[in-house]
Every structure is written in C-alpha cells, then in structure tokens.
LOLUMZA-554534 format. One record per atom (N, C-alpha, C): residue number from 1; residue in one letter; atom name; x, y, z. Coordinates in Angstrom, 1 decimal. Layout:
BEGIN
+------+------+------+--------+--------+--------+
! resi ! resn ! name !      x !      y !      z !
+------+------+------+--------+--------+--------+
!  NUM !    A !   CA !      X !      Y !      Z !
...
+------+------+------+--------+--------+--------+
END
This chain:
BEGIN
+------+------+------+--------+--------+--------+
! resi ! resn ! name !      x !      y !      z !
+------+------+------+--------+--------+--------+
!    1 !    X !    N !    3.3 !  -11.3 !   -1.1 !
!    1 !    X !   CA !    3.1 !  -11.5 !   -2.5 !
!    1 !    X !    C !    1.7 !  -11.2 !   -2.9 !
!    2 !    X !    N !    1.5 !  -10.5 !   -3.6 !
!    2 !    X !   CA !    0.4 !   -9.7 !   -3.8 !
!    2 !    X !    C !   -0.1 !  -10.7 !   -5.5 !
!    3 !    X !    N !   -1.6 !  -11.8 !   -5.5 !
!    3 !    X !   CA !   -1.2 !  -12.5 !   -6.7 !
!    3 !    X !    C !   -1.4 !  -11.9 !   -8.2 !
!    4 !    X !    N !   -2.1 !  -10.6 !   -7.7 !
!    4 !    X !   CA !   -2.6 !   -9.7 !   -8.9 !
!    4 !    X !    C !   -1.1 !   -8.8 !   -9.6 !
!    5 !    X !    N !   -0.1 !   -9.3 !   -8.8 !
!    5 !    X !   CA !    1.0 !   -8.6 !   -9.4 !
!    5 !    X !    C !    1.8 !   -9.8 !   -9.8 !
!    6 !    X !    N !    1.6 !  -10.6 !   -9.9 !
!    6 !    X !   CA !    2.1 !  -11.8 !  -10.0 !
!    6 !    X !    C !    2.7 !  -12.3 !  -11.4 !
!    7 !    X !    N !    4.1 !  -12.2 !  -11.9 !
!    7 !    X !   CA !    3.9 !  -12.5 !  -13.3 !
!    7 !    X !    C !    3.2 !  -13.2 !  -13.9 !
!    8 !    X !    N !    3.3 !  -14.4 !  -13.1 !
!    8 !    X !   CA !    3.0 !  -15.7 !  -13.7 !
!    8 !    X !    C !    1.0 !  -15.4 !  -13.9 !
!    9 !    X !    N !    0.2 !  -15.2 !  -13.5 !
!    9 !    X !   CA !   -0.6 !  -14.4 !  -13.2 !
!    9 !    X !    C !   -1.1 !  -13.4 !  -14.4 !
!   10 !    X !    N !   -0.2 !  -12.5 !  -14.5 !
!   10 !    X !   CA !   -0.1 !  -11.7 !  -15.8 !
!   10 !    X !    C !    0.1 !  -12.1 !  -16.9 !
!   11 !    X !    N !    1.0 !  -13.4 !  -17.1 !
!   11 !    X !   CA !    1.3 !  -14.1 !  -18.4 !
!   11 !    X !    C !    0.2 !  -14.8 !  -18.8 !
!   12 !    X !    N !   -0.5 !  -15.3 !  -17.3 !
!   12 !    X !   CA !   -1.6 !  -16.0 !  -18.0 !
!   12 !    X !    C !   -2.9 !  -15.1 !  -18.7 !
!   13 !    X !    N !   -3.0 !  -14.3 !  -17.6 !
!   13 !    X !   CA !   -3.8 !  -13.4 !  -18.5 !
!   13 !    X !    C !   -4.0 !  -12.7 !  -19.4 !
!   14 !    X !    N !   -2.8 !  -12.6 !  -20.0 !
!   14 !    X !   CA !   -2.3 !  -11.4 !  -21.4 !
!   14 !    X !    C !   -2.3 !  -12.3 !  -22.4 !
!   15 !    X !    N !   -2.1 !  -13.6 !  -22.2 !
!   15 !    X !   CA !   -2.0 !  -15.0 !  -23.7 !
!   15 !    X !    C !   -3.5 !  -15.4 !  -23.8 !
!   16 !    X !    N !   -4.2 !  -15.3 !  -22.7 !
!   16 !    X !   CA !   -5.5 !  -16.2 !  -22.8 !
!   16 !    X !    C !   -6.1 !  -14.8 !  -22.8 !
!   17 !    X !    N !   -6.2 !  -14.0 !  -22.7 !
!   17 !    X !   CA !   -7.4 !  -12.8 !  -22.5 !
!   17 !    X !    C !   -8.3 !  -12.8 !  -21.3 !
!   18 !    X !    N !   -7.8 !  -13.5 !  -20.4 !
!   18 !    X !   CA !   -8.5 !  -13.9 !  -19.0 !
!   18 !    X !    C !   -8.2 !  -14.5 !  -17.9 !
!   19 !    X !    N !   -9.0 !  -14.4 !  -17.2 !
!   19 !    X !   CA !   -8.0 !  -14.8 !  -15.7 !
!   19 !    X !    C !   -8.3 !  -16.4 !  -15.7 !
!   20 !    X !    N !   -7.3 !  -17.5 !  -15.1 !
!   20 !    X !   CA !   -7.9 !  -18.9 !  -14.9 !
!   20 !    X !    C !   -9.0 !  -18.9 !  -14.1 !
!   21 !    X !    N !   -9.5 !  -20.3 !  -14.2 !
!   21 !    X !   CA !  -10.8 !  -20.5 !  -13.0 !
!   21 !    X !    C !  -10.5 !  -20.7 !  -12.0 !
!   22 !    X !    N !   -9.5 !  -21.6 !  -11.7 !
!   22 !    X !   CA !   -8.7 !  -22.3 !  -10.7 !
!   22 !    X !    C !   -7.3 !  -21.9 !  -10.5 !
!   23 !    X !    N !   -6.6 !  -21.7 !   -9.7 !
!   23 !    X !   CA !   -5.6 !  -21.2 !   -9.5 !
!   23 !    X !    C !   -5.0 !  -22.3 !   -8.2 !
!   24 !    X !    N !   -3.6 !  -22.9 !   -8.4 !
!   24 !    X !   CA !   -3.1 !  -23.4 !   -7.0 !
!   24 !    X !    C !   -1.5 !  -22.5 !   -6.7 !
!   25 !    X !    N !   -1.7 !  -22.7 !   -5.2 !
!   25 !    X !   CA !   -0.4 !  -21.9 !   -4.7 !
!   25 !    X !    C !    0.0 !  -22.7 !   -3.6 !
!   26 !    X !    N !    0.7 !  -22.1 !   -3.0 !
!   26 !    X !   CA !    1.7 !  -22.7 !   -1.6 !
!   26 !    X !    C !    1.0 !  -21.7 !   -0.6 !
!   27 !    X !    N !    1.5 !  -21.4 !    0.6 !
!   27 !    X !   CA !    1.4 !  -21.0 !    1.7 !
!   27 !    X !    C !    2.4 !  -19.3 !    1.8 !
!   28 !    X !    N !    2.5 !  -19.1 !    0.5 !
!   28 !    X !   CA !    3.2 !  -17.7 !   -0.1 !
!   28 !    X !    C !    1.9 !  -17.1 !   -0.2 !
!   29 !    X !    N !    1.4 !  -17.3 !   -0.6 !
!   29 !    X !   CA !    0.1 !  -16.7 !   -1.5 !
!   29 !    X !    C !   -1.1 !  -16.5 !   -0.7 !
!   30 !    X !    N !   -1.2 !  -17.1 !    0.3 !
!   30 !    X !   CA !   -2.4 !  -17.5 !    1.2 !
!   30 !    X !    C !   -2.7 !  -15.9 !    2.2 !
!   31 !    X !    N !   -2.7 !  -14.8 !    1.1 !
!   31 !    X !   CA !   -2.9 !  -13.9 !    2.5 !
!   31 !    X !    C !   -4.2 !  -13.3 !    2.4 !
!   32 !    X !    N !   -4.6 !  -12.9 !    3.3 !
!   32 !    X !   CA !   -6.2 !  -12.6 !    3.1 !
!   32 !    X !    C !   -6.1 !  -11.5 !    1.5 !
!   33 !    X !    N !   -5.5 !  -10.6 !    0.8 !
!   33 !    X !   CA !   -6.1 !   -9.8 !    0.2 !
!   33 !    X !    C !   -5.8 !  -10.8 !   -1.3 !
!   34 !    X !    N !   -4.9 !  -11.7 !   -0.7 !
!   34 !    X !   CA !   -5.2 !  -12.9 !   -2.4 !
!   34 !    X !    C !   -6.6 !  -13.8 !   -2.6 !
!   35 !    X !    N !   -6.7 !  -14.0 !   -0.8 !
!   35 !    X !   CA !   -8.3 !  -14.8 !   -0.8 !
!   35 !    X !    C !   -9.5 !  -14.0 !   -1.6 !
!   36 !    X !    N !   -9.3 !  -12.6 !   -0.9 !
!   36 !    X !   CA !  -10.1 !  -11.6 !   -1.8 !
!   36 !    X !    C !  -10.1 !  -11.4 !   -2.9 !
!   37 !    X !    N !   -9.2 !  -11.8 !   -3.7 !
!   37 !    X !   CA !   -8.7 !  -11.3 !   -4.8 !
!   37 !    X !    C !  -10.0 !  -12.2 !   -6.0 !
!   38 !    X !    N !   -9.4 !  -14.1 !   -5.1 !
!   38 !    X !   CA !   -9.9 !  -14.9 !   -6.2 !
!   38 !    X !    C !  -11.4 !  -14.6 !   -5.9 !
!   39 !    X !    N !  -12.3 !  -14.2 !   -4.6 !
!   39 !    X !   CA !  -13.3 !  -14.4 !   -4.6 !
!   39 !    X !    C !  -13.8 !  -13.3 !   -5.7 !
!   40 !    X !    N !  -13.3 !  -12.3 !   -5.6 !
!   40 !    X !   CA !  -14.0 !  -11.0 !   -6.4 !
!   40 !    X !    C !  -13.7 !  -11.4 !   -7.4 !
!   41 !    X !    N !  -12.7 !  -12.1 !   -8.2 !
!   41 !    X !   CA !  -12.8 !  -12.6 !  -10.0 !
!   41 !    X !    C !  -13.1 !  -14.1 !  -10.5 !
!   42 !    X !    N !  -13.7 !  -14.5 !   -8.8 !
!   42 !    X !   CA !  -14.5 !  -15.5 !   -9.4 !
!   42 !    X !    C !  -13.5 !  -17.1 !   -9.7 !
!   43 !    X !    N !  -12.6 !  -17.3 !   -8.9 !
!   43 !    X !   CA !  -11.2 !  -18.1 !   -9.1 !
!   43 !    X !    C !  -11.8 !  -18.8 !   -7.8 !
!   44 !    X !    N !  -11.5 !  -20.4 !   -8.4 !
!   44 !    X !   CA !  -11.7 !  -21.4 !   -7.4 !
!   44 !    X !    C !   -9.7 !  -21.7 !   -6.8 !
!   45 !    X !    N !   -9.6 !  -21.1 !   -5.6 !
!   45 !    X !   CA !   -8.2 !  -21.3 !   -5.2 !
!   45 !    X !    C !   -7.9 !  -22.4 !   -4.2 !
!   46 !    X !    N !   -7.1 !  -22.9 !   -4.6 !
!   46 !    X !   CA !   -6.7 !  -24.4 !   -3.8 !
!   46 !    X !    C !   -5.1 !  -23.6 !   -3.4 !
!   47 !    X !    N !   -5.3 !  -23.0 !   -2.2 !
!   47 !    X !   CA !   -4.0 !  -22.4 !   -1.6 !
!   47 !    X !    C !   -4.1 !  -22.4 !   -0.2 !
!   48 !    X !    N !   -3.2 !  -22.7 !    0.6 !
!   48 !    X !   CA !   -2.6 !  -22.9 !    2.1 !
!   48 !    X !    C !   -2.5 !  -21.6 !    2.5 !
!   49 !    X !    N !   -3.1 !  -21.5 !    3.4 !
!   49 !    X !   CA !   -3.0 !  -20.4 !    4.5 !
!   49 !    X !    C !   -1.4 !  -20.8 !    5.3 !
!   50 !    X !    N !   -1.3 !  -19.2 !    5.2 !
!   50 !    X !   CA !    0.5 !  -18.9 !    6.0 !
!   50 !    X !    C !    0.7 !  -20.1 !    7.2 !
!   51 !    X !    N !   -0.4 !  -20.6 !    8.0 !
!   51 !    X !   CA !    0.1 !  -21.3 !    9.3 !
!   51 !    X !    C !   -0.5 !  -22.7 !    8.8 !
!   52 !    X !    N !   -0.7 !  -23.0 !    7.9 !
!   52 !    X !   CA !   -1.4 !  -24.7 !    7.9 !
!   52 !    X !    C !   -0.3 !  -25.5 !    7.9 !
!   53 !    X !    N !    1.4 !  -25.5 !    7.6 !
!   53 !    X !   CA !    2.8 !  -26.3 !    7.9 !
!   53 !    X !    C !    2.8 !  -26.3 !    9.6 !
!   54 !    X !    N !    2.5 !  -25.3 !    9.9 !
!   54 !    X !   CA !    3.1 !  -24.8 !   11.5 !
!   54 !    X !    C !    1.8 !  -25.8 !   12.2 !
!   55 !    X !    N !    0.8 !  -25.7 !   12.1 !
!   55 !    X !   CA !   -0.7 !  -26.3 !   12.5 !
!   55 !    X !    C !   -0.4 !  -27.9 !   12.9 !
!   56 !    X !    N !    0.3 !  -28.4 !   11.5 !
!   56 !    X !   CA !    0.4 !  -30.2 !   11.5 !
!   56 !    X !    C !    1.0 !  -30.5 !   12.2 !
!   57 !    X !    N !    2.1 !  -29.8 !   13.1 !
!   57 !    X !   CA !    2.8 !  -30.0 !   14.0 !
!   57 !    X !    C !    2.4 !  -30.8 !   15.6 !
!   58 !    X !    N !    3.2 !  -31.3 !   16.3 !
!   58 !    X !   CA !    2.4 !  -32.2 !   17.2 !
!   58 !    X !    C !    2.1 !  -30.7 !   18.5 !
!   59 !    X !    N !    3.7 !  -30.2 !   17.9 !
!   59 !    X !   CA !    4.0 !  -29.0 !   19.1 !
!   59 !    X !    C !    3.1 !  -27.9 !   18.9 !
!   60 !    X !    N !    2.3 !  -27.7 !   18.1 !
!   60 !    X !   CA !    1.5 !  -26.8 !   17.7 !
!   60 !    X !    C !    0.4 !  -27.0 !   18.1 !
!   61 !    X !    N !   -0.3 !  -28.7 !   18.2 !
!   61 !    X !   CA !   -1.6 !  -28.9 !   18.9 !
!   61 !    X !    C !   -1.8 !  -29.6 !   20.0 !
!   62 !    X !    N !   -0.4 !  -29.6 !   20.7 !
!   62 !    X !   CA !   -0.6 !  -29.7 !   22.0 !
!   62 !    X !    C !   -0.4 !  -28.9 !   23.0 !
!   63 !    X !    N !   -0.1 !  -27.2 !   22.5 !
!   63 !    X !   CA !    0.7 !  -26.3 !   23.3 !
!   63 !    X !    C !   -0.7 !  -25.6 !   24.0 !
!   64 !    X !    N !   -1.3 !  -25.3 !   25.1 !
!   64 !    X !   CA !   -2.0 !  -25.2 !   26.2 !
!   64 !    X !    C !   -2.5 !  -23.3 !   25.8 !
!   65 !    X !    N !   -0.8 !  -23.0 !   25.5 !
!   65 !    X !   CA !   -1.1 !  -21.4 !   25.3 !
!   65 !    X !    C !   -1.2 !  -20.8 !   24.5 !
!   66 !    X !    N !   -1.7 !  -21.2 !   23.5 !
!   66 !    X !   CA !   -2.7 !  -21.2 !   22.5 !
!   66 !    X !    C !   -3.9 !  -20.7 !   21.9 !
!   67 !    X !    N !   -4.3 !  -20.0 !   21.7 !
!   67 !    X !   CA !   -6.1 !  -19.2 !   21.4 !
!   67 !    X !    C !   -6.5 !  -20.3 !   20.6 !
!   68 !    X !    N !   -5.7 !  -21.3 !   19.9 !
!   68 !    X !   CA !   -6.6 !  -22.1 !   18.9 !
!   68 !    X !    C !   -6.6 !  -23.5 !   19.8 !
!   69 !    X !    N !   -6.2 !  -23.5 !   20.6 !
!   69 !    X !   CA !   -5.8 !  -25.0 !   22.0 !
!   69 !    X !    C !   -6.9 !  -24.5 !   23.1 !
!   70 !    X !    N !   -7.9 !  -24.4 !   23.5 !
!   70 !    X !   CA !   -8.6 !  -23.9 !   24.5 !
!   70 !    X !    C !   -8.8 !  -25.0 !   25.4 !
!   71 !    X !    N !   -9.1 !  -24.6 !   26.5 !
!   71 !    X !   CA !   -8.9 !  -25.5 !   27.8 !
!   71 !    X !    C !  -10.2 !  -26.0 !   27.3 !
!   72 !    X !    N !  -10.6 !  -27.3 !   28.2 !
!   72 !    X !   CA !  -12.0 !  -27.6 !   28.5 !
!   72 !    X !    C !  -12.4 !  -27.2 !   30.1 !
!   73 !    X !    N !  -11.6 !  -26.6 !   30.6 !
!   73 !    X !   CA !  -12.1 !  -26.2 !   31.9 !
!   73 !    X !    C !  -12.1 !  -24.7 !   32.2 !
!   74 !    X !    N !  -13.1 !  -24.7 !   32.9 !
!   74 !    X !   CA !  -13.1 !  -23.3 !   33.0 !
!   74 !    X !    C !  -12.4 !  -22.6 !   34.5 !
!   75 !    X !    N !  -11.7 !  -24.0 !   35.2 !
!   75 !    X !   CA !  -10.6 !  -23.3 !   36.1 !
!   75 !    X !    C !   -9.6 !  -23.4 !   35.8 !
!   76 !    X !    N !   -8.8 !  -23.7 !   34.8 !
!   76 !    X !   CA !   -7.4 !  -23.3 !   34.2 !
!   76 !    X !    C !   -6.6 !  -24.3 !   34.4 !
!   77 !    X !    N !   -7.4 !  -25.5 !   35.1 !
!   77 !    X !   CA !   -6.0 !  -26.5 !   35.5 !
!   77 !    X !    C !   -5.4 !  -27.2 !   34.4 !
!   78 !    X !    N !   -6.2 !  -27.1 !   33.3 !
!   78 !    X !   CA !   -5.6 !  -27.7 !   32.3 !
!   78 !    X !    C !   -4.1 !  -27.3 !   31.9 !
!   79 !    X !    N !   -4.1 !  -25.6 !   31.8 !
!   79 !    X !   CA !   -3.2 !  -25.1 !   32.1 !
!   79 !    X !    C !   -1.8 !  -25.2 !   33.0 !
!   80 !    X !    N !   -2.5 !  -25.7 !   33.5 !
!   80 !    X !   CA !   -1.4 !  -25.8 !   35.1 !
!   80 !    X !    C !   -0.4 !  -27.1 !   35.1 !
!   81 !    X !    N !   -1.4 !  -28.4 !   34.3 !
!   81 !    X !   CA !   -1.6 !  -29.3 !   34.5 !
!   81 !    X !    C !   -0.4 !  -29.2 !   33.2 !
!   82 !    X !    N !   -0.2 !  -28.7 !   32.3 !
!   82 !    X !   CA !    0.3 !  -28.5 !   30.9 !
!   82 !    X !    C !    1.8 !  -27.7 !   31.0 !
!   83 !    X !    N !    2.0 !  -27.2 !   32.4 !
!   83 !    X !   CA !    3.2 !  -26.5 !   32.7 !
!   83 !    X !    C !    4.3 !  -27.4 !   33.9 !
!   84 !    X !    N !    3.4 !  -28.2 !   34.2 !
!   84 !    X !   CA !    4.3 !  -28.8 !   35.4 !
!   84 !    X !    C !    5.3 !  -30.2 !   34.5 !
+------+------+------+--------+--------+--------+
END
C-alpha cells in the first residue's frame, strides 16, 4: 500500500487543502517508501513496521537463528546449546 495513493489520504487532502501533520496506521503501511513519504512532507507518523506483531512474540526472541538474536559467544555454543 503505497500511502500517497491512499484514498483516505487523498480525501484528506483535497477537503483541507493539505496534507495532516500526523498520520496513524497499522503495520500495512509501515514500508520503507511510506516512511519516506512522511519524512519528505513533513508528517509526524505513528505507524508499525511490517514485523513489530511477529517481534512480541516469545518464539521470535528466543529463536538462536536469528540476525536480530545474536549469540554472545563467539564459539557458537549458544547455538548448539539452543538446538539440542
């Protein structure tokens, strides 16, 4: 969903003559070229990035194989330690 095509979006702007300050969305909205969007017209956005439901999850921050879960060791056993 692209939010500059957005009716809701359009309606606001065609009745008021201008874009809101603030804008809120869900986790629809959250993709990088909407982040860009609000920063270049100046929109304070209170919107969820695509993985922040998936994130709260227990299974999400305890899974080992992970890029955002990094070991604290630098011999892997954490890993090892995380599969047995």
């Amino acid at each position: 969903m692209r939010m500059k095509e957005d009716h809701m979006m359009n309606g606001f702007a065609k009745r008021y003559k201008k874009l809101p300050a603030k804008v809120v969305g869900d986790s629809g909205y959250g993709s990088e070229e909407n982040y860009k969007y609000m920063e270049n017209n100046d929109i304070e956005g209170f919107v969820k990035y695509p993985l922040f439901h998936k994130e709260q999850k227990k299974s999400f921050k305890t899974n080992a194989f992970l890029a955002q879960n990094p070991t604290n060791s630098t011999t892997g056993s954490d890993i090892l330690e995380a599969t047995r």
